[in-house]
N, C-alpha and C positions, 0 to 999 in steps of 0.2 A: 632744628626748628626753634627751639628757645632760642638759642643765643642771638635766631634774627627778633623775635618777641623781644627780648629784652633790649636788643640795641636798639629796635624801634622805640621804644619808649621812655631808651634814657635821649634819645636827641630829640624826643616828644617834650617830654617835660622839662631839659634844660634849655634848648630851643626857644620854645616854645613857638608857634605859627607867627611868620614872616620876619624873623630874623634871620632868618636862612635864604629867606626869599629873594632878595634886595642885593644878592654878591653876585661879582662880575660873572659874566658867561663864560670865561674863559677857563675858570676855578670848576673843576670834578666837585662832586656831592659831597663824595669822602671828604676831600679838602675843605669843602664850606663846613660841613657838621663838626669833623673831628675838633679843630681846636675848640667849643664848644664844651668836649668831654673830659674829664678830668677822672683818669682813672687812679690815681695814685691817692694813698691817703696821709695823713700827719707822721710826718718820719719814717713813712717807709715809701721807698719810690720802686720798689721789686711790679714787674707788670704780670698782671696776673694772664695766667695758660688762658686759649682761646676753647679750650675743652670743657666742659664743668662734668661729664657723666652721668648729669641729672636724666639726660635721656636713652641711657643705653638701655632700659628695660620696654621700652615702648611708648613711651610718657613723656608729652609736656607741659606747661605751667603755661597757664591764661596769665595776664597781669592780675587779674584779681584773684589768683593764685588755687586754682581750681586746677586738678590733674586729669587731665584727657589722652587719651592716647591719640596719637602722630596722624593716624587717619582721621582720627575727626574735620568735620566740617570745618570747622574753623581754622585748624593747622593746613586743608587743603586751601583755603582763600586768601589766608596768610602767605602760603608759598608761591601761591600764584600769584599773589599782587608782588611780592618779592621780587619773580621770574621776569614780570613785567617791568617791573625795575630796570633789571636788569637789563634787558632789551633794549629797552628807553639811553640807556648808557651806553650803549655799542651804536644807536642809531645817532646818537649825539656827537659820536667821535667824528662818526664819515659827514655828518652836516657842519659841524666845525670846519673839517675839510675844505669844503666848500662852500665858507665863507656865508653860509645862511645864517641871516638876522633873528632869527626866531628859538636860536639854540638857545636863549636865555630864559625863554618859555618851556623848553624841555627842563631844564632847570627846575625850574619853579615846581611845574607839575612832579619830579620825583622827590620835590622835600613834601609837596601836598600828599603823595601816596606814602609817605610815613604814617602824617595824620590819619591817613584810611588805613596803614596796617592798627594805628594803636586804637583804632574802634574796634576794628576786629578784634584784636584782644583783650578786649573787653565784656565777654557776653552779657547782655543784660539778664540775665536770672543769677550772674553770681555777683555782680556790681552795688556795689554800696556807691552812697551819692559821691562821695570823694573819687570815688574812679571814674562816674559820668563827668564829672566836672574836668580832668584832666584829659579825659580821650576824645570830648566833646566833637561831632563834626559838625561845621557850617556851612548852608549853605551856597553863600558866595562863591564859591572857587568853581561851583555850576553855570553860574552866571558869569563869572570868566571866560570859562572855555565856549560858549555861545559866542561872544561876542567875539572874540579871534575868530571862530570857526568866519560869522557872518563877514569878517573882514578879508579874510584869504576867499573866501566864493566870490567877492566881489569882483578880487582879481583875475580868478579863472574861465576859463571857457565853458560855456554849459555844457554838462556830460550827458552826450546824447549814447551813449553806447555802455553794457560794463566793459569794464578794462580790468586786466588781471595785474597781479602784484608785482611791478617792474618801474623805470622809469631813471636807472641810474641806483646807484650803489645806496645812497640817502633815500631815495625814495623806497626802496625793496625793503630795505632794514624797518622804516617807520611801517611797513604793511606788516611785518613779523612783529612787528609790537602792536598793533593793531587786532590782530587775531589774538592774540594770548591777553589783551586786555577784554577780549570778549569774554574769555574762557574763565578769567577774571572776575566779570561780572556774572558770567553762568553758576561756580563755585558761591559766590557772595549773595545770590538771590533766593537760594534757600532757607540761611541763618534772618536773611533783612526778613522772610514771608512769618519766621519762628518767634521776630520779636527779639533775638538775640543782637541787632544791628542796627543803628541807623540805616534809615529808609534811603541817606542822601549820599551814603557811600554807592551805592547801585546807582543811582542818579550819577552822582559824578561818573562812574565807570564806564556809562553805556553812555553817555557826551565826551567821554575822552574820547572812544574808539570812534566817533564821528568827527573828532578832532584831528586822530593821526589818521585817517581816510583822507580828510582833506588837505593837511599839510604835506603829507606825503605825496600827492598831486601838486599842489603848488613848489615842493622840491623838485620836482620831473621836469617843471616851466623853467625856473629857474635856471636849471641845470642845463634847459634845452635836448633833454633828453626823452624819447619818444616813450609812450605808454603805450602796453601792449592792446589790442582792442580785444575783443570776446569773439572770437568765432566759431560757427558747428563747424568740427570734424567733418570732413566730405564722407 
């Protein structure tokens, strides 16, 4: 769990919000961030082990360099916004697939959940202004995902029934990212109620998962591929 804390925050601070944002949809995340990172220092180009041991006794490091151990709240919405990530990257690959115009917004949104990992590791009862200043969240990126959202409902058919998580390979995948962003927001709404987080990381969270609800529906149209509808069991 550090060593996702700490990669979030060196592509946090060398980054910094929307130079990451702005590269082709065709370019993986890793690919946009990494040249970015400069891991090597003056005369010595040896790459340092992806292990540090700093965690092997049960213990991680906040960026404001507070040691909690691995269950804490924080290391649980950290991983989870992580997990979510990741998902987000698998349901990227089968929408690239197929040619969907909106991968470049799946994009966008996993260099923005960096910025929401590096608030999270930030708690405000151990942050000195210098860390609010660099973990900062805005926001904007709320008011993004609204107005996509309003723009694919335009497209769609009114949903007169629920429909369960189906619709073709693109669409199933954005509903598993969908639920684990929930789960996402479940973990992160105890630290935001504590004062330890931006109020607008929760915010953003629970408008993404109304965002992959709906792009994942407007991938099933797309696709031409049927959603499943709700029905009682006989």
């Amino acid at each position: 769990m550090a060593s996702f804390v700490f990669k979030v925050l060196n592509v946090r601070l060398l980054i910094r919000r929307g130079k990451c944002l702005n590269r082709r949809s065709t370019e993986t995340l890793s690919g946009i961030c990494s040249r970015y990172v400069n891991y090597s220092t003056d005369g010595d180009s040896k790459v340092p082990k992806i292990y540090t041991k700093t965690g092997d006794k049960g213990f991680s490091s906040t960026f404001t360099g507070e040691r909690r151990p691995k269950e804490d709240q924080v290391f649980e919405a950290l991983g989870t916004t992580d997990e979510l990530s990741s998902a987000l990257g698998l349901a990227r690959e089968f929408c690239l697939d197929k040619g969907h115009s909106f991968t470049s917004q799946l994009d966008k949104i996993q260099c923005i959940l960096q910025d929401v990992g590096s608030n999270i590791a930030t708690p405000a009862s151990s942050a000195r202004e210098s860390h609010r200043k660099k973990t900062i969240f805005a926001p904007e990126p709320i008011a993004e995902l609204e107005t996509w959202i309003d723009e694919f409902t335009d497209e769609l058919p009114s949903l007169t029934n629920f429909i369960l998580p189906s619709g073709g390979r693109s669409s199933a995948a954005l509903h598993v990212a969908r639920t684990i962003c929930r789960r996402a927001e479940r973990r992160v709404s105890p630290i935001v109620r504590s004062g330890e987080v931006d109020p607008n990381v929760a915010k953003y969270l629970n408008r993404l998962s109304d965002y992959l609800f709906t792009v994942a529906r407007y991938a099933a149209m797309k696709e031409g591929s049927k959603e499943t509808i709700y029905r009682r069991p006989a």
